[in-house]
VOPADREN-662640 format. One line per 5 residues: number of its first residue (from 1); for each residue z, y, x of C-alpha. Coordinates in steps of 0.25 Angstrom, whole numbers, plus 5000, padded with zeros to 4 digits. Each point is the difference from the previous one (the first is absolute). Layout:
// VOPADREN-662640
NUM> Z,Y,X | ...;
This chain:
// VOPADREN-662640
1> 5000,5000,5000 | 4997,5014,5006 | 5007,5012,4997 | 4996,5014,5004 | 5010,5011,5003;
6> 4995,5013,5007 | 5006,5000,5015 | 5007,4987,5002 | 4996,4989,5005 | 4995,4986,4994;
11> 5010,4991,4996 | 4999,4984,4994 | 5006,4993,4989 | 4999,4987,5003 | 4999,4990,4990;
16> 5007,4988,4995 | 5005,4989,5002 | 4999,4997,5013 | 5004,4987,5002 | 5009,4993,5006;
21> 5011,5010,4998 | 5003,4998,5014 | 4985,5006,5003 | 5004,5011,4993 | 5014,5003,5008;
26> 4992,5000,5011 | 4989,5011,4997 | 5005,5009,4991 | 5011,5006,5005 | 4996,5017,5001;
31> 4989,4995,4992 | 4995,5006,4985 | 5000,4989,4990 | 4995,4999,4986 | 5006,4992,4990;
36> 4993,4996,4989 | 5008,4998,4986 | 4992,4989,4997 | 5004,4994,5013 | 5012,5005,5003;
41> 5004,4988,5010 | 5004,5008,5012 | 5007,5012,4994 | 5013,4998,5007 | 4995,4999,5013;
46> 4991,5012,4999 | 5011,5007,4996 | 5010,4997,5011 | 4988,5001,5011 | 4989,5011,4996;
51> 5004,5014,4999 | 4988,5002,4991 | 4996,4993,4988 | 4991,5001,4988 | 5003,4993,4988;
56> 4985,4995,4992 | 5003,4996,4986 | 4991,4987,5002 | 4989,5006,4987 | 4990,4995,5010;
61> 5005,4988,5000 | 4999,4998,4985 | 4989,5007,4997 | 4993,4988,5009 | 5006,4990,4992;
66> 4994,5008,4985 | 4985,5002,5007 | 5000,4983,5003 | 5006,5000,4986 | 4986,5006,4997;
71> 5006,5015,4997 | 4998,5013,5005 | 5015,5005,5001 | 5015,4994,4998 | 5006,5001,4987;
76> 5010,5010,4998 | 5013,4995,5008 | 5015,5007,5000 | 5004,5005,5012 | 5015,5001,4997;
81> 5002,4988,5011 | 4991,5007,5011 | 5008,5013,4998 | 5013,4992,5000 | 4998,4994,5013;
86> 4995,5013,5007 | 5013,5008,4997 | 5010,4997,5010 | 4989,4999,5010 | 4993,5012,5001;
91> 5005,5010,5009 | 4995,5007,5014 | 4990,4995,5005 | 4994,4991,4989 | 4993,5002,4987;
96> 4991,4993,4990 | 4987,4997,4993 | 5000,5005,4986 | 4996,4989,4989 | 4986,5001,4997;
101> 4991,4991,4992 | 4987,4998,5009 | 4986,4999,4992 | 5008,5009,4987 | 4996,5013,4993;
106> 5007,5012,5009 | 5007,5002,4985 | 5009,4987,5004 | 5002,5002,5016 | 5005,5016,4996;
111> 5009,4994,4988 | 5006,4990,5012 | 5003,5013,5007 | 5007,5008,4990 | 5011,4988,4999;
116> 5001,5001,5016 | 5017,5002,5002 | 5000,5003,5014 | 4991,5014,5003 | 4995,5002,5013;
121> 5005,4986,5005 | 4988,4995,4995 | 4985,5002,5002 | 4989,4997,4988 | 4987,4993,5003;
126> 4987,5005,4999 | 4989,4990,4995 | 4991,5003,5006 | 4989,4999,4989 | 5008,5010,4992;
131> 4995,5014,5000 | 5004,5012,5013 | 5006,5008,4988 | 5009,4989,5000 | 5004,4999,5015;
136> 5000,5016,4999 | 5010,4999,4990 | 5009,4990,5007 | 5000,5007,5013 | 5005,5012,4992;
141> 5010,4993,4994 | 5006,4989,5013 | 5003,5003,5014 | 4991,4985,5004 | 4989,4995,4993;
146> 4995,4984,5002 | 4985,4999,4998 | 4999,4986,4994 | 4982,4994,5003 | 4996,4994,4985;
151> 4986,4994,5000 | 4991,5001,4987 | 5003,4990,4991 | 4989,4990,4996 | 5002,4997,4986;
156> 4990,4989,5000 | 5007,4992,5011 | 5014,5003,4996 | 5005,5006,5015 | 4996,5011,5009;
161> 4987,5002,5004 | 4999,4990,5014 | 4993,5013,5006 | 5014,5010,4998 | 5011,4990,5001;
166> 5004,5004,5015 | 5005,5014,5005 | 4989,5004,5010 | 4989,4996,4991 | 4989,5009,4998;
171> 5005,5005,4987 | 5013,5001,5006 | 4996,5010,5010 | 4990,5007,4992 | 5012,5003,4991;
176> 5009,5006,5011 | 4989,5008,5005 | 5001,5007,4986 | 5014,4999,5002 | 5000,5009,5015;
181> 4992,5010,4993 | 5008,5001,4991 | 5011,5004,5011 | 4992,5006,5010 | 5011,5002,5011;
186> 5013,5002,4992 | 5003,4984,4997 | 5011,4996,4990 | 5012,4990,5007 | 4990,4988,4995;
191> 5003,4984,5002 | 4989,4990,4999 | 5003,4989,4995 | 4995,4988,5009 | 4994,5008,5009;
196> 5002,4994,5012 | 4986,4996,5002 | 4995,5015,4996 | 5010,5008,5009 | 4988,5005,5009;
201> 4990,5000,4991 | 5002,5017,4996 | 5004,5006,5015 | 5003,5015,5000 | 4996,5010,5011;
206> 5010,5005,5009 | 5000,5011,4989 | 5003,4992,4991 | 4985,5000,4994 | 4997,4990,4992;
211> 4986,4993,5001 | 4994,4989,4991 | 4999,4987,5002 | 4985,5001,5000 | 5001,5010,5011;
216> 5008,4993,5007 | 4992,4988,4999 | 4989,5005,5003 | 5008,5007,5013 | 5005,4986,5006;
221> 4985,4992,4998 | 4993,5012,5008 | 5011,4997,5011 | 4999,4986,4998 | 5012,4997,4995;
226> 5010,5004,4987 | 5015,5002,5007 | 5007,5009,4991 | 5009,5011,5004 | 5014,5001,4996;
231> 5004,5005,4988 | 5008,5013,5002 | 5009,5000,4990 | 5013,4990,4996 | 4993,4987,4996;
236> 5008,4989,4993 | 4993,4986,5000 | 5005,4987,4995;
């Protein structure tokens, strides 16, 4: 996952499980974690040995399971239990993902956050199929932003198009091109979900420029290669 704050430098959320638990004890010590609410395994080693944690609240997870079921989002679930389970453990240095409903009408994901308890310890997600008024709105309202990748839904097939299923698809980086525009060089705090893999597809000039991935594509086959630079503001990966 990839988050971008102005001036700090990149941070990763590493995901897990990491298994054996032994495994863990030996890498993640001073290390970010994510903990997902769907698999929450490792929670109480993360907490006694990461000093910075995000908390995902697993709708990834379950909207997989509703698009093999042949639908296009989860059904509506209560969040009572996720909220429960974040209280005591949200304090300095850790926060957490919002519930959203990936695939849903932005009506449902802006109801979800309306029964959000915990203000600015949490951070919305932005699918990103949904509208640049909407992540304009949610910039305006929450200090961190996660930009979630949603791929067109095939009707006929019953799942995501096989094309737009993976960030760092070309639907994906046309759709964060529009995205830098849209920011030109003032960039919210912005986590990308699952973005490892994309974490030096967008580089930033030394003034903090932004240039498109076309650009920079183009760039890379000239030199005969397609390194990226590093990204120059806080990016949160897991």
């Amino acid at each position: 996952m990839l988050t971008i704050e102005p001036e700090k430098r990149a941070v990763i959320y590493h995901g897990t499980p990491i298994t054996p638990n032994a495994a863990f004890e030996a890498v993640m010590p001073n290390r970010a974690a994510c903990i997902s609410f769907y698999r929450p395994d490792q929670v109480e080693l993360a907490e006694r040995l990461c000093p910075d944690i995000m908390y995902d609240n697993g709708a990834f997870s379950f909207w997989q399971a509703a698009l093999r079921g042949g639908k296009e989002w989860a059904e509506d679930r209560n969040w009572s239990d996720y909220y429960e389970w974040l209280e005591p453990r949200l304090i300095e240095g850790r926060w957490a993902v919002i519930p959203d409903s990936p695939g849903a009408p932005s009506q449902i994901n802006d109801g979800l956050l309306n029964d959000w308890p915990f203000d600015q310890w949490g951070a919305p997600l932005w699918h990103m199929d949904g509208s640049i008024d909407r992540l304009a709105r949610l910039c305006d309202r929450f200090e961190r932003v996660c930009f979630g990748w949603v791929g067109r839904f095939d009707e006929s097939a019953g799942k995501i198009a096989d094309d737009e299923q993976a960030v760092g698809c070309e639907a994906y980086h046309r759709r964060m091109d529009e995205v830098a525009a849209f920011f030109g060089n003032q960039w919210h705090n912005i986590h990308m979900m699952r973005g490892v893999a994309v974490a030096r597809d967008y580089p930033f000039r030394q003034r903090r420029q932004h240039i498109t991935w076309t650009e920079w594509s183009q760039a890379g086959q000239r030199n005969g290669h397609c390194s990226g630079r590093s990204v120059e503001r806080k990016t949160g990966l897991c």
